[in-house]
C-alpha positions, 0 to 999 in steps of 0.5 A: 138953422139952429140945431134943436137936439134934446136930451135924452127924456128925465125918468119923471114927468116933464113940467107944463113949460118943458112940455111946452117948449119940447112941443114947439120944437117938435112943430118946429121939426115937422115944419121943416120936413115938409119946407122946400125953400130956404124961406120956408125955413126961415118962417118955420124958425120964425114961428118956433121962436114965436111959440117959445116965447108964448111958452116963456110968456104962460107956462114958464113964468107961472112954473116960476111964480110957483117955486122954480128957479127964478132966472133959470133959462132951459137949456133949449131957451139958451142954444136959439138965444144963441143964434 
């Protein structure tokens, strides 16, 4: 599995997409506290990446449409694009 570490919290408030992105990783977390086999696992992976890209496809492109980095990738998008 992927690690999913997040740095320590920014002292501002998080955007809409980061918020989004750091929910499914914490979905991810419990789904994999409570999986017993190895396909449990997996299916808790599948379901994260599916949330992460419903947070890419909503909150962080509309982020971007209104003034983000165009083409930035969060970090956390570029550690489970590494898999």
């Amino acid at each position: 599995m992927v690690p999913f570490l997040f740095a320590g919290a920014p002292g501002y408030a998080q955007s809409p997409c980061e918020e989004c992105l750091k929910a499914s990783q914490e979905e991810l977390k419990r789904c994999l506290d409570n999986a017993i086999s190895q396909e449990d696992k997996i299916s808790c992976g599948d379901k994260q990446d599916a949330q992460a890209k419903i947070c890419e496809n909503n909150e962080c492109q509309t982020e971007r449409a209104q003034g983000g980095k165009q083409g930035e990738v969060p970090p956390e998008k570029k550690q489970s694009s590494e898999r």
